[in-house]
C-alpha positions as CSV (number, residue, x, y, z in Angstrom):
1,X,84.1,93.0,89.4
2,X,87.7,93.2,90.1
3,X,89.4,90.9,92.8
4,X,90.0,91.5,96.5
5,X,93.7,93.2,96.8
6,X,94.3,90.9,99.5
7,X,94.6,86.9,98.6
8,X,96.7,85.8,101.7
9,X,96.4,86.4,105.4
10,X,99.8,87.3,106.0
11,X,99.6,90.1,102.8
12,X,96.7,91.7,105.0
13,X,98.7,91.3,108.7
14,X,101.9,93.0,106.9
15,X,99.8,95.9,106.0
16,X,97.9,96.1,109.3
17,X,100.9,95.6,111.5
18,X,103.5,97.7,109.3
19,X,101.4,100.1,106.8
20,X,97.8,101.3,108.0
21,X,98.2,104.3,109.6
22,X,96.9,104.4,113.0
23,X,96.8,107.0,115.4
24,X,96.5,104.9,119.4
25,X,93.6,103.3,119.2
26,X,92.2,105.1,116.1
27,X,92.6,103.0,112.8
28,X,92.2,105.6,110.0
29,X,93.3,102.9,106.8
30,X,89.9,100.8,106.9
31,X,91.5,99.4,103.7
32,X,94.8,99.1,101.5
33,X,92.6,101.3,99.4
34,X,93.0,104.0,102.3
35,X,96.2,103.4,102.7
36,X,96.7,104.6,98.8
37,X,94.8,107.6,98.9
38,X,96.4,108.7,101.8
39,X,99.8,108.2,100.1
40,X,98.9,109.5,96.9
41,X,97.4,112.9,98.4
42,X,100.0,113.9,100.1
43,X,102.7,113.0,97.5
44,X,100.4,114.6,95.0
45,X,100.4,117.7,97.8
46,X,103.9,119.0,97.0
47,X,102.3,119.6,93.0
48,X,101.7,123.4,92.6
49,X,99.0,122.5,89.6
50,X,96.7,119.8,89.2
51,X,96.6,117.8,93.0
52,X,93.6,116.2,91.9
53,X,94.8,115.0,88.9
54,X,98.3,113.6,89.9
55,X,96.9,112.1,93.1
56,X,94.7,110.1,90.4
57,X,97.6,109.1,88.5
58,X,99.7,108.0,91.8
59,X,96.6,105.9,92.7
60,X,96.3,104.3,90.2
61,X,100.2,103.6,89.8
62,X,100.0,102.3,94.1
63,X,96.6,99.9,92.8
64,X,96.7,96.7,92.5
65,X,100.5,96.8,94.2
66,X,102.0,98.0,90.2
67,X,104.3,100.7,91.8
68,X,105.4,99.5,95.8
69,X,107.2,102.9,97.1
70,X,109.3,102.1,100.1
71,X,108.1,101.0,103.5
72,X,108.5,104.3,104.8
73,X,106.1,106.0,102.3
74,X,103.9,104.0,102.6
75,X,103.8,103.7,106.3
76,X,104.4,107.9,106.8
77,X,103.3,110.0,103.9
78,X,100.2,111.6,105.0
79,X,100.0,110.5,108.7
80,X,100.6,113.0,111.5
81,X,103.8,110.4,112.8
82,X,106.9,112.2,113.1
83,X,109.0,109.8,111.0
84,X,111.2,109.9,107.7
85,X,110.0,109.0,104.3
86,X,113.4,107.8,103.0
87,X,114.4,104.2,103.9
88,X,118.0,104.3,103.3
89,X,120.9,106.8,104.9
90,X,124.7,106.9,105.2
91,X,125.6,109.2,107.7
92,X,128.9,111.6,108.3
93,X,132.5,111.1,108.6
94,X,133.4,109.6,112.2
95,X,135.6,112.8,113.6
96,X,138.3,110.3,115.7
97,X,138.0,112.0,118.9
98,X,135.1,110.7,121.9
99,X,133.2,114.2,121.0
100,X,133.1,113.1,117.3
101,X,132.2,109.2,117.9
102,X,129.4,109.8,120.4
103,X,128.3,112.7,118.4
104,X,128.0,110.7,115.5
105,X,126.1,107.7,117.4
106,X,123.6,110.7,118.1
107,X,123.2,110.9,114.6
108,X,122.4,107.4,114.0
109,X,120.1,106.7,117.0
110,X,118.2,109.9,115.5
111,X,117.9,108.6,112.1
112,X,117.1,105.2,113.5
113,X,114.5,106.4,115.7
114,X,112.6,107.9,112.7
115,X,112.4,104.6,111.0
116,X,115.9,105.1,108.8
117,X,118.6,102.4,108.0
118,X,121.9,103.7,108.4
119,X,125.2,102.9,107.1
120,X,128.5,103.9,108.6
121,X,132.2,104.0,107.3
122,X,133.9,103.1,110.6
123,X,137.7,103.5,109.1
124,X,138.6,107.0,110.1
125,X,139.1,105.4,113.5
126,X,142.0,104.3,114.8
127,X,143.1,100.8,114.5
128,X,143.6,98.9,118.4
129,X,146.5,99.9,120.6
130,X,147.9,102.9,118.7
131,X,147.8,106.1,120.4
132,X,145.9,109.6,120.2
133,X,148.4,112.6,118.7
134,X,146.7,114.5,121.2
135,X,146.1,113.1,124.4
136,X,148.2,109.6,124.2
137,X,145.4,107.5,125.0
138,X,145.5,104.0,123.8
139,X,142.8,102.9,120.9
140,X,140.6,100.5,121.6
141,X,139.8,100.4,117.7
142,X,136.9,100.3,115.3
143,X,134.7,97.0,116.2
144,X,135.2,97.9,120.2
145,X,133.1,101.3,119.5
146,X,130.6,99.2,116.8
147,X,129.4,97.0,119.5
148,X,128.0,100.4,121.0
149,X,126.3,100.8,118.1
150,X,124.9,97.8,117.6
151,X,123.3,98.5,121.6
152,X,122.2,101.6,120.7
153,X,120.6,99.9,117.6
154,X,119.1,97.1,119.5
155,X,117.2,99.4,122.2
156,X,115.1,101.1,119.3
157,X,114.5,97.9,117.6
158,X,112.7,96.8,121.1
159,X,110.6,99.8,120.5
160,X,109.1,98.5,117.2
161,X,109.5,96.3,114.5
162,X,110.8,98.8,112.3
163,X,113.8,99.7,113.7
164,X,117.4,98.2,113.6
165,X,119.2,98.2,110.0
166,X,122.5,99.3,109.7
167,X,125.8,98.8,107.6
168,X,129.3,98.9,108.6
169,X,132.2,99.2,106.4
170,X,136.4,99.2,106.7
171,X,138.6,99.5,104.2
172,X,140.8,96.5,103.3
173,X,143.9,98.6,104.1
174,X,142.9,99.6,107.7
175,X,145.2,98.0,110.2
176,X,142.3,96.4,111.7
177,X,140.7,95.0,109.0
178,X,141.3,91.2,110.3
179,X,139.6,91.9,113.8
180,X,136.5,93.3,111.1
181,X,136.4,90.1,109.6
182,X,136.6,87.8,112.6
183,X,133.8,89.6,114.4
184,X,130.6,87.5,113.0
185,X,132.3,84.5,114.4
186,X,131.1,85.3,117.7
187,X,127.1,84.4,117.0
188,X,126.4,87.2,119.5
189,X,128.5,89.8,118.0
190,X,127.1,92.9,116.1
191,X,123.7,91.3,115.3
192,X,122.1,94.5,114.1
193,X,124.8,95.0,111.7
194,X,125.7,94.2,107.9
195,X,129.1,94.3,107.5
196,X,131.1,94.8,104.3
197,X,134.9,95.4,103.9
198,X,136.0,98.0,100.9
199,X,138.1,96.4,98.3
200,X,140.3,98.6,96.2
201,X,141.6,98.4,92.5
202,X,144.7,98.3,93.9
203,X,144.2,95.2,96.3
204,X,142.7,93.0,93.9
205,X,146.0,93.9,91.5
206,X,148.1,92.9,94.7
207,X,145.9,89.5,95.0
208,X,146.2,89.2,90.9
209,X,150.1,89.6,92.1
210,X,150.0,87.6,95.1
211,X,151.8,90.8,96.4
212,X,152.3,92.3,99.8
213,X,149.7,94.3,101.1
214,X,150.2,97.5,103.7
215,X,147.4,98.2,106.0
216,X,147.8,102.0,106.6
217,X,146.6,104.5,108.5
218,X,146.7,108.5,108.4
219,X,149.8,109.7,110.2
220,X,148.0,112.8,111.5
221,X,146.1,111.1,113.6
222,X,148.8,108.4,114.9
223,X,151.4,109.4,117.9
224,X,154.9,110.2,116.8
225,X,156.0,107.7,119.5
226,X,154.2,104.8,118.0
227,X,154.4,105.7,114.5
228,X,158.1,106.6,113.9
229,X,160.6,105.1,111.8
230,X,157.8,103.2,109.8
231,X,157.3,103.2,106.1
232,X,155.1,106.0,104.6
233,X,152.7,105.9,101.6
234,X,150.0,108.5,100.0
235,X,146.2,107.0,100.1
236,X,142.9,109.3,99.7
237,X,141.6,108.5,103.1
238,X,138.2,107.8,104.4
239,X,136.8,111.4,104.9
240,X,139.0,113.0,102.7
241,X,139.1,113.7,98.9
242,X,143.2,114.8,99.4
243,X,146.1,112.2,99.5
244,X,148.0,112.3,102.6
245,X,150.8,110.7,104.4
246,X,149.0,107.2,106.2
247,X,152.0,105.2,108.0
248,X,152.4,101.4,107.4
249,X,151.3,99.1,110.9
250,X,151.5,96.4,109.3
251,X,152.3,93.9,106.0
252,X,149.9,91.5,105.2
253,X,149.8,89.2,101.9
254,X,146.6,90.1,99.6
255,X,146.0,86.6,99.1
256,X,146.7,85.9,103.0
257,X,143.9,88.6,103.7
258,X,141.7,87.6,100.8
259,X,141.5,84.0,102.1
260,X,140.4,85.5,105.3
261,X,137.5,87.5,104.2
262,X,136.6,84.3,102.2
263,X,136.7,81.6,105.0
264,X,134.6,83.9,106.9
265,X,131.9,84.4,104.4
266,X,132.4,80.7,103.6
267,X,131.4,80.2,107.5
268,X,129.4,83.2,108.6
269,X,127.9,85.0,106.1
270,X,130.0,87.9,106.7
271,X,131.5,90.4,105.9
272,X,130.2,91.2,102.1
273,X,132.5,92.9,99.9
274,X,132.1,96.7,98.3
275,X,134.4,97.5,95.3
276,X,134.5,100.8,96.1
277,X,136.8,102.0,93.7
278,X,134.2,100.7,90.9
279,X,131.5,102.3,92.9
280,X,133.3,105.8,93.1
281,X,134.2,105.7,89.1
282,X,130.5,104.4,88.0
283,X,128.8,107.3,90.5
284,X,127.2,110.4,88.5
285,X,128.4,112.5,90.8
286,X,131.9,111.2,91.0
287,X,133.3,114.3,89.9
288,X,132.4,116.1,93.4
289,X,131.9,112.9,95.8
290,X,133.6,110.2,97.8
291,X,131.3,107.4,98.7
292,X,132.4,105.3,101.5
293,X,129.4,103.4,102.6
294,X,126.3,101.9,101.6
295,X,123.0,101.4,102.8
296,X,122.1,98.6,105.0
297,X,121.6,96.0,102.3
298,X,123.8,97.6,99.7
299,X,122.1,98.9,96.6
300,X,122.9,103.0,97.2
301,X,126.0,104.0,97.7
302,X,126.0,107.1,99.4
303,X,128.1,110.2,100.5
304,X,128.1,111.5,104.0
305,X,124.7,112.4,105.2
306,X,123.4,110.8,101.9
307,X,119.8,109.8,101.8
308,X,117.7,107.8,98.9
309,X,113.9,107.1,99.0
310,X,113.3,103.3,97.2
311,X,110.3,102.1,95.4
312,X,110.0,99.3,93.1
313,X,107.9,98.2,89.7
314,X,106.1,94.9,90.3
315,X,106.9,93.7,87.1
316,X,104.1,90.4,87.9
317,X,101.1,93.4,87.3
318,X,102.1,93.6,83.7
319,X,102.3,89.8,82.3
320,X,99.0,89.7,79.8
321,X,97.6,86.1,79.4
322,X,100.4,84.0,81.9
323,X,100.5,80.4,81.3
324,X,99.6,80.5,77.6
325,X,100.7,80.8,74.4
326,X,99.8,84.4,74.2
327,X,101.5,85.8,77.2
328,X,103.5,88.8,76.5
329,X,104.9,91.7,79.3
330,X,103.4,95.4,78.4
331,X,106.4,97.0,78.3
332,X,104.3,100.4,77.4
333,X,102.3,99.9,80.7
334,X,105.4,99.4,82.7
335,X,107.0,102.2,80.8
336,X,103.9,104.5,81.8
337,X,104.1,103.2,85.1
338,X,108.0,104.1,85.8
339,X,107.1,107.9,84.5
340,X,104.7,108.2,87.4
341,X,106.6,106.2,89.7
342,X,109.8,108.7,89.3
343,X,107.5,111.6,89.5
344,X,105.9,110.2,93.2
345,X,109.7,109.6,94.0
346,X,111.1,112.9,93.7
347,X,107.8,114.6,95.3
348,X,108.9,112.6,98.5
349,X,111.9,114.5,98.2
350,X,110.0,117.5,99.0
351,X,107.5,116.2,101.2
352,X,109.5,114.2,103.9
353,X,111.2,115.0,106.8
354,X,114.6,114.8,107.5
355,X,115.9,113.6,110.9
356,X,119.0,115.8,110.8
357,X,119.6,119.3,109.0
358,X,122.2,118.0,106.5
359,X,120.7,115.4,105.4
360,X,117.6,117.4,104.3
361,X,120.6,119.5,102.7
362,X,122.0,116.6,101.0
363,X,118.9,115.2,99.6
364,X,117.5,118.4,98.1
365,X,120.9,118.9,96.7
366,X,121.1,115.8,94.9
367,X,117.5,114.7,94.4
368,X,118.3,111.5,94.4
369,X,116.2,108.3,93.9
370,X,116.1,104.2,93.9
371,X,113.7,103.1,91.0
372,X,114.1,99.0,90.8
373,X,112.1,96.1,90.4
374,X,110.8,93.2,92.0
375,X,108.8,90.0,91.4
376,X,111.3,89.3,88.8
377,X,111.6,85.5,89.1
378,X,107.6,84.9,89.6
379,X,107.4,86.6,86.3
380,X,109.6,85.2,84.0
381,X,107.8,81.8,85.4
382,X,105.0,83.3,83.9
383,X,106.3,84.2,80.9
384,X,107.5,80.4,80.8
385,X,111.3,81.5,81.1
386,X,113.7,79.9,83.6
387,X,115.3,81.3,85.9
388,X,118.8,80.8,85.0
389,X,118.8,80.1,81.5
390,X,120.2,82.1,78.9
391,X,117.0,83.8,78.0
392,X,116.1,84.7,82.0
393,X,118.8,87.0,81.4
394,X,118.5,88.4,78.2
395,X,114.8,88.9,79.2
396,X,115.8,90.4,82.7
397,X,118.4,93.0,80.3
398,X,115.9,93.9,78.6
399,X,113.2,94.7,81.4
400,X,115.7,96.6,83.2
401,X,116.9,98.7,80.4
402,X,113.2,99.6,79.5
403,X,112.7,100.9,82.9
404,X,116.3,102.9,83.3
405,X,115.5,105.0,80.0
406,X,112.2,105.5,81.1
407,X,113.7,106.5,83.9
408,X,116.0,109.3,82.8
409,X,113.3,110.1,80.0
410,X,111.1,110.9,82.8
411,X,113.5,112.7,85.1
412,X,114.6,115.3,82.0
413,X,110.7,116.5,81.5
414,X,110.9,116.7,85.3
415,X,113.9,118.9,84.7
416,X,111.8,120.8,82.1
417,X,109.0,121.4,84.3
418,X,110.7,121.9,88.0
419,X,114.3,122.7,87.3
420,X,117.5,120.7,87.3
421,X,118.8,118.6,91.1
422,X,120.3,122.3,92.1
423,X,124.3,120.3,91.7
424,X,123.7,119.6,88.7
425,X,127.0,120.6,86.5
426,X,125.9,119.6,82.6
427,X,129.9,119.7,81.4
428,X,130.8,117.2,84.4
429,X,127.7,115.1,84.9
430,X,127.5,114.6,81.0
431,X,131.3,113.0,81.2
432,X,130.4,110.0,83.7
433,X,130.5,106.5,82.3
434,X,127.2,106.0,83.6
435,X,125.9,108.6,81.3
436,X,127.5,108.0,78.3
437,X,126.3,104.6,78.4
438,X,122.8,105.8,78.0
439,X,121.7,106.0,74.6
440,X,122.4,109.2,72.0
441,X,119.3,111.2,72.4
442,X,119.3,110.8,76.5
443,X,122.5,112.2,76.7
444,X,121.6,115.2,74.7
445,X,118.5,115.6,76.3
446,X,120.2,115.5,79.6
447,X,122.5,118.3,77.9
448,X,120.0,120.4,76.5
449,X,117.7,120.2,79.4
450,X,119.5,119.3,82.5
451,X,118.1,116.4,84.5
452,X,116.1,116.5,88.0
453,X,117.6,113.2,89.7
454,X,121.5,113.0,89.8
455,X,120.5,108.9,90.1
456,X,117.5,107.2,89.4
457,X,117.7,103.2,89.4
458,X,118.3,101.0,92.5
459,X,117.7,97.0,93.4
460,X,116.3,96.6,96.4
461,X,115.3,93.6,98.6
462,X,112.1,94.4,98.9
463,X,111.0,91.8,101.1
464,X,108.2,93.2,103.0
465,X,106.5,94.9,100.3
466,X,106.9,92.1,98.0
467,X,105.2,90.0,101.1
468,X,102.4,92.9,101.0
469,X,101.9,92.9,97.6
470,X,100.8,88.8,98.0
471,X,104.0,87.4,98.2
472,X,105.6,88.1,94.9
473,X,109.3,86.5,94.8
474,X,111.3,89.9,96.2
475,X,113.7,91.8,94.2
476,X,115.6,90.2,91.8
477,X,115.8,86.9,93.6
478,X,114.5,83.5,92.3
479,X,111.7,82.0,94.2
480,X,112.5,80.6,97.8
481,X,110.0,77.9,97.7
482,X,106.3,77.3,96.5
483,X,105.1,76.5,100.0
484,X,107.3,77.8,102.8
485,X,107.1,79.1,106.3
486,X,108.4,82.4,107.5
487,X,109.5,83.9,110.6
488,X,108.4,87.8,110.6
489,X,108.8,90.3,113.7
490,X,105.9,91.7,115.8
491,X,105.4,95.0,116.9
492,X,105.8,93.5,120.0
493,X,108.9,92.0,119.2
494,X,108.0,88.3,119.3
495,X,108.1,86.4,116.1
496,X,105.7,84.4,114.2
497,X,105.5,81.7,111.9
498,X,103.6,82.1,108.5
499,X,102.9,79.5,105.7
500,X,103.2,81.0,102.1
501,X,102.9,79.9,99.0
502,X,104.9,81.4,96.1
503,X,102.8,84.0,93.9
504,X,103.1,82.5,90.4
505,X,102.5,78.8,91.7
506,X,98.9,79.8,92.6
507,X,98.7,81.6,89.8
508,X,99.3,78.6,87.7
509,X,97.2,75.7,91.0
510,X,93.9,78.4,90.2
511,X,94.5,78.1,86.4
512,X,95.8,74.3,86.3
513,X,95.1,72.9,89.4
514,X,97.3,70.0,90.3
515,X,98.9,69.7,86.7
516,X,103.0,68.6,87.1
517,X,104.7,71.6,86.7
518,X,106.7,72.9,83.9
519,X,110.2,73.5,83.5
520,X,110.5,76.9,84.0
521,X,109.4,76.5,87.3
522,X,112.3,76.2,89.3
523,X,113.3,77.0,92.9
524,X,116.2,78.6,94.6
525,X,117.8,75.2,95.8
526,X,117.8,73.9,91.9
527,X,120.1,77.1,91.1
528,X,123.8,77.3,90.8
529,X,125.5,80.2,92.7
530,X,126.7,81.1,89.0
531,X,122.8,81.9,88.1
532,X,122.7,84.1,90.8
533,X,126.0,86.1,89.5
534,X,124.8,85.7,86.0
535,X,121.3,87.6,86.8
536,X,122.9,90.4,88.6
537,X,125.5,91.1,86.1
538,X,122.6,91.1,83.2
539,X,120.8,93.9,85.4
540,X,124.2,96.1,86.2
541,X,124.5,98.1,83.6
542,X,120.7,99.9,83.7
543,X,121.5,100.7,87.5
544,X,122.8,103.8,88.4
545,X,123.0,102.5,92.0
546,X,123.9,99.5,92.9
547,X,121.9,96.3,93.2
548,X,121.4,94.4,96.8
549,X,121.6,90.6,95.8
550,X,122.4,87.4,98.0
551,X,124.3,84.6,96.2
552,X,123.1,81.9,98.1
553,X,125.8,78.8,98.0
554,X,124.3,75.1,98.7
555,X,126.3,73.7,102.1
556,X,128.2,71.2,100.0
557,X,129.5,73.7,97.9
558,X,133.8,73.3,98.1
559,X,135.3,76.5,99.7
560,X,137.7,76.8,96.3
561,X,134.4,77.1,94.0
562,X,133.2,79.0,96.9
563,X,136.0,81.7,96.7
564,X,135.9,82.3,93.2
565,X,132.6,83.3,92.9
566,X,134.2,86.8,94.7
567,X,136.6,86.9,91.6
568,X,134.0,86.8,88.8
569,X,131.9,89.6,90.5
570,X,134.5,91.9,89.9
571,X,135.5,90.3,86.7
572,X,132.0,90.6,85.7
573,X,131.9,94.2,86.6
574,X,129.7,94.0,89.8
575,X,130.0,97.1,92.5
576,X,129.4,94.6,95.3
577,X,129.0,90.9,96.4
578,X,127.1,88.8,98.9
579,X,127.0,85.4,99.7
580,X,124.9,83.3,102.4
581,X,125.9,79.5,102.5
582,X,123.7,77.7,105.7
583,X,126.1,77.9,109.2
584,X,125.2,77.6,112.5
585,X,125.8,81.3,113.4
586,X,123.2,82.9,111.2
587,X,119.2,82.5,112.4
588,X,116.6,80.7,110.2
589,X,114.1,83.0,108.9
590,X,113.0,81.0,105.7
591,X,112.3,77.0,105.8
592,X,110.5,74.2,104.6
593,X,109.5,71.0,106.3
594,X,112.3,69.4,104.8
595,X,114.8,72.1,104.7
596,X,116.0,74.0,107.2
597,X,117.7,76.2,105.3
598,X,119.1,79.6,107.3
599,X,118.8,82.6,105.4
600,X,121.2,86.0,106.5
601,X,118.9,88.5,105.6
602,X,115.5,89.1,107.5
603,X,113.2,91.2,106.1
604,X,112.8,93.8,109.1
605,X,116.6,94.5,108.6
606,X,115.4,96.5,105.2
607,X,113.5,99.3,107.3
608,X,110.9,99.1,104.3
């Protein structure tokens, strides 16, 4: 007789609150089992052969919480609710004129009414106190039209508890990239936001330098008045894929600016660093995009209008024997599991709707799709590996390499069967680094072939489904705590307290009882910020993506360890960084009894 799906209250309140699809009054999810079917038919609906049989195959890859699609599948596919299936969005180019900024904040409040996250690039606006070419008004600048966002964003998230992700970005050289950086200081400002600044190639040279540093912007758009007589250089703007003449505002040292960006995250969390210039040379679609933006928390960098739709392998489903000298991971099983799981993915494609017409456009186009993992640390506890040890990450490599492969393996007999993502261009997608990375035979597959998803591997948070699926640890993140308490949002947007208790601890209390631990059980607090770097580097190279990861610092940490911690994840190859070190501007949403810790991300910010 197998187990209850369920073994802790707030598992089964996550799925009643967020998942079971009701309809007023009418509950039509008895049970998580419901809940599967439902999604599994009507993912399984967009098959032109054998519904029966792939609707089998999805349910059993949804069972026992192996394969956790995104909240938004799970909550949407197969309900009559008039809501999108994809979690994550970055939406168009902000036209610098009050048509194009409100038109744009349309946009979002569409795509945020649907149950999207969005992420914005907010630099093709002019920087504070410059004037309009056209009609000589005065600028009030990027953060004064964010905080009309961030209203915007706030009404909707009173309307549910789904609602109310979004990301902003500015590039480093926008002349007002130091009002960016200062705006978290306010504990009241831009609350619904993630913020992120773009760092270049070229300013991390000029910080290598200790080198002056322009901030620039399009001369175009600037009013010969206010811009004459200054310096000129070429950049590839924000919204543009030509070079064009951006006038110098200002001179800044790199190091100056860099200390900035650091102190603040050293303080408030905020703003996280892109390197977008990595980002732009490692995308598989370089060769016909500019990505400007991420997602709310980070892990897809998209084009304008791009969307993704997320789901992650809970890798805990797959240890055999845990706690013993015969534990082992099926890699086959997981294997077999990803190959259904990118098959589910790229049906949602098909099967959701869009809130606006060119993002349906972009993601048919594209078909992409954010294949990760999560319950990483719980597992490797199983296994008896420590998080944080040389063999955590070797292991991690290893599990994430499997599953990227598989992956692309999977996507090519997609292609076989259904037909190449219809951008697909076999000379120029062959030639990105990403792809000739992958191993001899999956390049000339992909050649031979084609390939259905431009990408196909994305970390995720996945906080609330990790909390569905029995509290796993989330993501790629070591364990919180054994026994914690948790602040999650209502529908009715009060919060609540929960008690948890880590997966793998009473996996090993029902097996061992009160036995001392082992080693390999550790806890977030017992990590060094350089494990955290050191686990997200291991997973890089299998992701296609990018990965969303906190670095959490200890308070005592000293602000020049603190700061170079930014250096080595772009030494070490990373598209992105985030920190959270405890401050009195960012809320609890994690703590103990005897740690108060404050955590920056809370898991209705993922819109899963």
């Amino acid at each position: 007789m197998s187990s209850p799906p369920f073994s802790t209250l707030v598992s089964e309140q996550v799925w009643d609150s967020k998942y079971r699809y009701r309809d007023g009054d009418t509950s039509h999810d008895q049970t998580i089992e419901d809940t599967w079917r439902r999604v599994a038919g009507a993912v399984a609906g967009v098959e032109e052969h054998y519904q029966e049989h792939w609707a089998d195959l999805f349910y059993h890859s949804l069972e026992h919480f192996r394969f956790l699609p995104g909240g938004r599948i799970l909550a949407g596919a197969g309900t009559q609710h008039d809501v999108t299936l994809f979690n994550c969005f970055v939406m168009g180019s902000i036209d610098d004129s009050m048509d194009g900024i409100f038109d744009a904040l349309k946009e979002g409040a569409l795509t945020m009414q649907q149950g999207g996250g969005v992420g914005y690039d907010f630099s093709t606006l002019r920087p504070q106190g410059t004037r309009a070419k056209r009609v000589g008004g005065i600028a009030s600048g990027p953060v004064s039209f964010m905080r009309i966002w961030d209203s915007t964003c706030g009404t909707l998230l009173s309307t549910g508890a789904r609602r109310g992700a979004m990301m902003a970005t500015l590039r480093c050289d926008h002349p007002d990239i130091e009002a960016f950086i200062d705006t978290k200081k306010d504990p009241h400002e831009l609350r619904h936001f993630n913020l992120s600044v773009l760092i270049s190639d070229d300013f991390m040279q000029a910080l290598k330098h200790d080198a002056d540093w322009p901030l620039v912007f399009p001369a175009k758009h600037l009013n010969e008045e206010t811009s004459g007589g200054q310096m000129v250089v070429r950049r590839v703007w924000s919204g543009s894929p030509d070079e064009q003449d951006c006038r110098v505002l200002k001179v800044v040292k790199a190091r100056a600016l860099w200390q900035k960006i650091m102190q603040a995250n050293y303080n408030f969390a905020e703003p996280g660093v892109l390197f977008i210039d990595r980002i732009n040379q490692q995308n598989n679609l370089g060769y016909r995009e500019q990505i400007s933006a991420t997602n709310p928390c980070g892990e897809i960098p998209l084009p304008p209008y791009g969307a993704c739709n997320l789901g992650s392998i809970n890798l805990t489903q797959f240890v055999q024997q845990p706690f013993s000298l015969g534990v082992e991971l099926d890699m086959q099983a997981i294997s077999k599991t990803v190959e259904i799981a990118v098959r589910l993915l790229d049906n949602v494609i098909n099967l959701s709707q869009f809130p606006l017409e060119a993002q349906r456009r972009q993601a048919l186009a594209t078909r992409r799709i954010g294949l990760g993992i999560t319950g990483l640390a719980d597992t490797l506890i199983m296994l008896g590996i420590r998080y944080g040890e040389p063999d955590s990450y070797e292991k991690a490599g290893e599990i994430m390499q499997a599953i990227c492969h598989a992956a692309y393996r999977s996507s090519i007999s997609l292609a076989r069967e259904k037909g190449s993502f219809p951008l697909f261009d076999k000379e120029a997608y062959c030639q990105q680094p990403f792809i000739q990375s992958l191993p001899e035979d999956i390049q000339q597959d992909i050649a031979a072939y084609g390939i259905r998803n431009s990408h196909l591997t994305a970390i995720a948070p996945a906080g609330t489904i990790s909390l569905l699926a029995n509290n796993i640890s989330s993501g790629l993140e070591p364990v919180f705590h054994y026994d914690y308490q948790r602040k999650i949002l209502q529908l009715d947007g009060s919060y609540k307290t929960y008690s948890l208790t880590d997966y793998a601890f009473r996996a090993w209390q029902q097996v061992h009882g009160d036995q001392p631990l082992p080693h390999y059980f550790v806890e977030n607090n017992r990590l060094l910020p350089q494990a955290h770097l050191d686990m997200q580097a291991a997973i890089q190279p299998y992701v296609d993506s990018a990965i969303s990861k906190t670095i959490n610092v200890p308070e005592y940490f000293s602000f020049n360890e603190f700061q170079t911690l930014y250096q080595q994840a772009y030494d070490m190859g990373l598209k992105g960084c985030t920190t959270f070190r405890p401050n009195p501007v960012t809320g609890a949403i994690l703590t103990t009894e005897a740690d108060k810790t404050r955590h920056c991300c809370s898991i209705e910010r993922e819109t899963d």
